[in-house]
C-alpha positions in Angstrom: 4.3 19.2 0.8 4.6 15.2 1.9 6.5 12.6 0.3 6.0 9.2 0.2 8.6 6.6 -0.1 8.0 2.9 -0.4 9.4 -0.5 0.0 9.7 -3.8 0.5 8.5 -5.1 -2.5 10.2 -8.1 -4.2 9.7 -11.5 -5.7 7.5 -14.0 -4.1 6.4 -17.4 -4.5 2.2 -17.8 -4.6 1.4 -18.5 -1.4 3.9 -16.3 0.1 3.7 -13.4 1.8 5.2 -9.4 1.8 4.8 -7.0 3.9 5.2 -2.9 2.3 5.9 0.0 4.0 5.5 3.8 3.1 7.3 6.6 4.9 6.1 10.0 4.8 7.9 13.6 5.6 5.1 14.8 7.4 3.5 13.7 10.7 0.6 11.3 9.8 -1.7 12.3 12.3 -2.2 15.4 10.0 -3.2 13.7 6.9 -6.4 12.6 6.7 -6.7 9.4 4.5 -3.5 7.2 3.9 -3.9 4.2 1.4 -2.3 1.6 -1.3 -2.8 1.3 -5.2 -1.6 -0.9 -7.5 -1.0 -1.1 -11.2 -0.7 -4.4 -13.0 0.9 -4.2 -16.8 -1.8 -3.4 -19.2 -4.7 -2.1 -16.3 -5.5 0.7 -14.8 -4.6 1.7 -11.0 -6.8 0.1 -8.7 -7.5 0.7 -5.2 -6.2 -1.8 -2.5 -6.9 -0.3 0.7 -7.3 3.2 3.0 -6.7 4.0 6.8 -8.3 7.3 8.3 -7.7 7.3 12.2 -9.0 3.7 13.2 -11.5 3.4 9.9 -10.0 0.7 7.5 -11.6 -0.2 4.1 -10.9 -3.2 1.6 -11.1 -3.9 -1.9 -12.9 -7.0 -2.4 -9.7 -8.7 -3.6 -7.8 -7.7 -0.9 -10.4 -8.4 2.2 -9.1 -11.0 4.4 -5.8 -11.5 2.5 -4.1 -8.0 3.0 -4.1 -5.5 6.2 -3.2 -2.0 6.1 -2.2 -0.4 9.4 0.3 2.9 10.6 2.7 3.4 13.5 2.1 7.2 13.8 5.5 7.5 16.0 7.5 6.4 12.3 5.3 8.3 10.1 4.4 5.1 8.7 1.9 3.2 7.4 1.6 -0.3 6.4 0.2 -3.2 4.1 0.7 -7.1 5.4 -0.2 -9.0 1.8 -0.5 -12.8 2.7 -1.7 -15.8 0.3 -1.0 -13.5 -2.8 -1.4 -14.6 -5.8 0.2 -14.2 -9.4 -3.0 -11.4 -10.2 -1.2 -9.8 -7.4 1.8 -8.8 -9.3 2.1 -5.3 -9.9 3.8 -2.0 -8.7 2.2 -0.9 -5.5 1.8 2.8 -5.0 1.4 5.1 -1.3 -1.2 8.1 -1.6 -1.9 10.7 0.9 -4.6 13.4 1.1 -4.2 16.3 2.8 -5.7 19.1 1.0 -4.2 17.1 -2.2 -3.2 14.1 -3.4 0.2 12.7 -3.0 1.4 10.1 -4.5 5.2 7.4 -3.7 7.2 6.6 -6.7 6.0 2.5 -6.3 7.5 -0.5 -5.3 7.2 -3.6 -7.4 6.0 -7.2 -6.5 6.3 -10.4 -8.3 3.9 -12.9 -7.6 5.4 -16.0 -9.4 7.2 -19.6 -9.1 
C-alpha cells in the first residue's frame, strides 16, 4: 500500500510561481513511475507530467513552464510551476504505480489577480 499526500498549493497571481510537493509512505526508488494530474472545474483529469528514474516527460502545456523532480532520501517528489497562468487553475493530484495505481487526495491552485 502507498499513500500520497500533497501540498503547497494556494492562490497565485499570473505570472507567479508554486512549487507542489507529494510525500509517499513507501520508499520511491520502489515505485516505478511517479507523476502529477490535474482537474480544472468542468474537464476531465489531464496529465501534467511523470518521472521514472532519470526519464521525465511533459504535457505540451506544461513543457518549459513546469519541472517535475524527487529527492528519493524524503520520499518525495516534486513539481516547480512557473509563469502559470489562469488555465492553470485546478486541483493537482500525485499518482504512483507500483503494481497499481495510487492516487493523493489533491491540492488546489488558483491562478488569478
Amino acid at each position: 500500500q502507498v499513500q500520497l499526500a500533497e501540498s503547497g498549493g494556494g492562490l497565485v497571481q499570473p505570472g507567479g510561481s508554486l512549487r507542489l510537493s507529494c510525500a509517499a509512505s513507501a520508499s520511491i526508488v520502489s515505485i516505478v513511475v511517479m507523476g502529477w494530474y490535474r482537474q480544472a472545474p468542468g474537464k476531465q483529469r489531464e496529465l501534467v507530467a511523470l518521472i521514472s528514474g532519470d526519464h521525465t516527460n511533459y504535457s505540451d502545456f506544461a513543457k518549459g513552464r513546469f519541472t517535475i523532480s524527487r529527492d528519493n532520501a524524503e520520499n518525495t517528489i516534486y513539481l516547480q510551476m512557473n509563469s502559470l497562468e489562469p488555465e492553470d487553475t485546478a486541483v493537482y493530484y500525485c499518482n504512483a504505480f507500483r503494481e497499481r495505481l495510487y492516487w493523493g487526495e489533491g491540492t488546489q491552485v488558483t491562478v488569478s489577480s
